[in-house]
N, C-alpha and C positions, 0 to 999 in steps of 0.2 A: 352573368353578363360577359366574364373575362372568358368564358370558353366560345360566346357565341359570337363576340369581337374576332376571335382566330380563325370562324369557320368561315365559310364561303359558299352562298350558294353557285353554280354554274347552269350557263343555260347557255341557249342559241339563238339567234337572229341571222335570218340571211345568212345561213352557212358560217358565220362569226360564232364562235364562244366568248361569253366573260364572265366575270365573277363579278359576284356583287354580296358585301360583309353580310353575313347573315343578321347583324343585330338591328339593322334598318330593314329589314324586312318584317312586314305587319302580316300579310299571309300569301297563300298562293290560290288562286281563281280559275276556273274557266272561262276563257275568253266571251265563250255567251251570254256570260254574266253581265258583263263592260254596260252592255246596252241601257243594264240597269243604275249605271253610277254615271256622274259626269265627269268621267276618267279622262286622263290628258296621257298619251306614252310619252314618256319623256326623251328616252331612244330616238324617236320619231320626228319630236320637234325639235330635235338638236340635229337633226340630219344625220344621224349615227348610222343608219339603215335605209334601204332604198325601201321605195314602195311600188314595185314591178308589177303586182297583184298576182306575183307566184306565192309571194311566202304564206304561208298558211300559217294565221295565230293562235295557238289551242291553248295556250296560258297569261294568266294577268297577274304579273308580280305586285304587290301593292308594298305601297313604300310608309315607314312609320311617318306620323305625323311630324315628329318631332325633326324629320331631317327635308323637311320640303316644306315647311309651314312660313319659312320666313323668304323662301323667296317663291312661293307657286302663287299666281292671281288670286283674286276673289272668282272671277268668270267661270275659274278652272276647277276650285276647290269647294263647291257649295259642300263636296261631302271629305275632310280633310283625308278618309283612306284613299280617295277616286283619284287617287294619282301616284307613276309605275313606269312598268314597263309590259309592252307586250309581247310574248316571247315565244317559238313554233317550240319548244324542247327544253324541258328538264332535265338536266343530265345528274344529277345527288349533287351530293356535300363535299367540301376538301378542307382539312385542315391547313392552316397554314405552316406548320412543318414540315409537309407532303409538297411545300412552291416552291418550284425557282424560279426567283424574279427578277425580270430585267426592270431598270426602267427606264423609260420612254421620255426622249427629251428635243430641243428642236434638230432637226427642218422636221424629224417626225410627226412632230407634235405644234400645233398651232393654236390659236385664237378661240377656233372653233372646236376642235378636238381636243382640247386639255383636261376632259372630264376622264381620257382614258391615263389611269395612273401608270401605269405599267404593263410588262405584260407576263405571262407564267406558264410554266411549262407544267400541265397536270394530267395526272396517269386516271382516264374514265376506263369505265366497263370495256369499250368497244379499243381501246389503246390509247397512246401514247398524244395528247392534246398540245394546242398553245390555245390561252384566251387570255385576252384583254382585263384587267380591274379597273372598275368604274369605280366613279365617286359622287355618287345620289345625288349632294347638294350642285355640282357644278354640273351635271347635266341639264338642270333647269335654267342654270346661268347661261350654257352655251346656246339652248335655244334661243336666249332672248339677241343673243349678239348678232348686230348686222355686216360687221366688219368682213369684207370678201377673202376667202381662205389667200387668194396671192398677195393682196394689199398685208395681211399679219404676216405673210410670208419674208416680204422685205423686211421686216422691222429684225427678224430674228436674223438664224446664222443662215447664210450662203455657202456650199461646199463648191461650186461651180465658177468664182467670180475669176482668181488667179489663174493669170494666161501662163504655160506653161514652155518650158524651151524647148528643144530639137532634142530627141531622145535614137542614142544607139539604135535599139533593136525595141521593135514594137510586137504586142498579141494582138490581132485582127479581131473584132466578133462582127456579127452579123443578124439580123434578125430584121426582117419587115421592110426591107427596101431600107436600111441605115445602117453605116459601117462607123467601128466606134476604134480607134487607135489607142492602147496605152501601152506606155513606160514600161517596158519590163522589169524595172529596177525597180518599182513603185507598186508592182503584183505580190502580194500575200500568199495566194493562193487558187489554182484554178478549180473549182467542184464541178462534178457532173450532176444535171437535176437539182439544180435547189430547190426548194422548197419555199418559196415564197408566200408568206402571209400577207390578205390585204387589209390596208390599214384603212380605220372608217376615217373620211371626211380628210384626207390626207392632200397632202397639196399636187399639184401636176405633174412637180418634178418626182414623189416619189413612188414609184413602183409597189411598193411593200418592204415586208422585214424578213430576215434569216435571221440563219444562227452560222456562227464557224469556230470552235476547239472554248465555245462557253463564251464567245463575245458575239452582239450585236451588230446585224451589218442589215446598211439601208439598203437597196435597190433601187435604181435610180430610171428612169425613162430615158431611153438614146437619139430621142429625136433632136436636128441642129436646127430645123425649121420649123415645128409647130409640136410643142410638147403634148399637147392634147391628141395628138393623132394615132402614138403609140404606147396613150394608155390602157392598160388592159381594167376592165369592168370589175374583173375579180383576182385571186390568186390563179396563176396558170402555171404550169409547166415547163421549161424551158430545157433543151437537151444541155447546156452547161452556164456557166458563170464565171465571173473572173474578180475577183476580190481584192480589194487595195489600200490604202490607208492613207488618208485624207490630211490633209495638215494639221488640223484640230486635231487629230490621232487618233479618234474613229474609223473602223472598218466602214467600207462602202463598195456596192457591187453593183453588176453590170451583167445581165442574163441575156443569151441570145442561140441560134441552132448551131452553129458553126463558130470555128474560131483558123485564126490561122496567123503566119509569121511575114514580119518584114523588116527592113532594116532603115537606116538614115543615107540617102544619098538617091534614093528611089523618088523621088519628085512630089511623095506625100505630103510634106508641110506644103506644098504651092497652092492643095487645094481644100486643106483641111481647117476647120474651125477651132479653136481651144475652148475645152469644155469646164478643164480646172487642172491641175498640176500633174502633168506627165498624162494628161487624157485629150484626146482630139476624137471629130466628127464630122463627119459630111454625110451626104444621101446619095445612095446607089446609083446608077446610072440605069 
């Protein structure tokens, strides 16, 4: 039992990886199979995954009794294995010596998403991965919650609230018709190509997660008038980034194609929003 607590299975959803402890796992299925149980994904009804009707489901994780018994329905559970996950990809086994693990805390992480524990860097067949760790029993929880990801979003931490002063010399970025102004005194670090992962069930403001020198950095959405406009559906590509550190003392970033310099006296505060401390924004002309 103590070896199969360390290992981990890893799979895939919608382009996502995650691990799930190998020792609540009861077995692995063909999804053709489902037909014959009254199986519930629990992925699914937590909204962890979209349902596009591209993903193709070729496997049925089935979850031990013992870690879904006390909160799955009667409606759900006529048969107590028939309830899992459904997953397009097996990817093996990882020990947990073989993880590096961050973990996952708010504005990341919310009301609806707090089934994801963490998240890990592991080395598959085809190279070098991140996936998510789930946690069985609260994925069944987070299905049942109705609370709307923005309403748990105010309860927690806000990086954006603090209006910020008139700063020297600012990095320009640019992406999607919205220009985002920061602090140069207040920049980390500029990377070219982040690599941004996207986070399931994440709130509007955040973009996804990186990494920068083994610290966490969120990615944030740039829009000053409708954050929903320039969120992206998945993880995407960005020619560069501009990393910074938040007052809580948290990395957080800001991806876009272009960047460029300006200074204090140029008539930008006249028509720029504050986004949060040493960060401004407005939309392109």
């Amino acid at each position: 039992m103590e070896k199969m607590d360390s290992s981990y299975l890893v799979f895939e959803v919608d382009a996502v990886f995650y691990l799930l402890t190998l020792s609540c796992v009861e077995r692995i299925m063909d999804a053709d199979q489902v037909t014959e149980l009254s199986f519930v994904d629990f992925l699914h009804t937590a909204g962890g995954h979209t349902d596009s009707g591209n993903t193709v489901h070729r496997y049925c994780i089935l979850l031990k009794a013992d870690d879904i018994q006390s909160t799955c329905p009667d409606d759900f559970c006529i048969d107590r294995e028939a309830a899992g996950i459904l997953a397009s990809r097996i990817d093996g086994i990882v020990e947990s010596s073989y993880l590096r693990e961050f973990l996952l805390t708010e504005p990341v992480i919310n009301s609806q998403n707090h089934f994801l524990k963490s998240v890990a860097k592991i080395q598959l067949a085809d190279g070098e991965r991140w996936g998510y760790m789930l946690d069985a029993k609260l994925l069944k929880k987070a299905a049942e919650m109705d609370t709307p990801i923005q309403a748990a979003e105010e309860q927690g931490t806000e990086v954006w609230k603090t209006p910020a002063e008139e700063a020297a010399q600012y990095l320009i970025l640019e992406r999607e018709g919205q220009t985002v102004y920061i602090d140069r005194d207040k920049i980390v670090a500029v990377v070219m190509r982040p690599q941004i992962l996207r986070v399931p069930l994440a709130s509007d403001r955040v973009m996804g997660i990186s990494f920068y020198e083994e610290e966490l950095v969120v990615y944030y959405g740039q829009s000053v008038e409708s954050d929903k406009e320039c969120l992206p559906e998945g993880a995407r590509g960005f020619a560069c980034g501009i990393i910074f550190r938040t007052e809580q003392g948290h990395l957080a970033g800001m991806a876009g194609d272009s960047t460029g310099e300006a200074s204090a006296g140029t008539g930008l505060t006249d028509s720029i929003l504050p986004l949060g401390d040493g960060v401004w924004g407005k939309r392109s002309d």
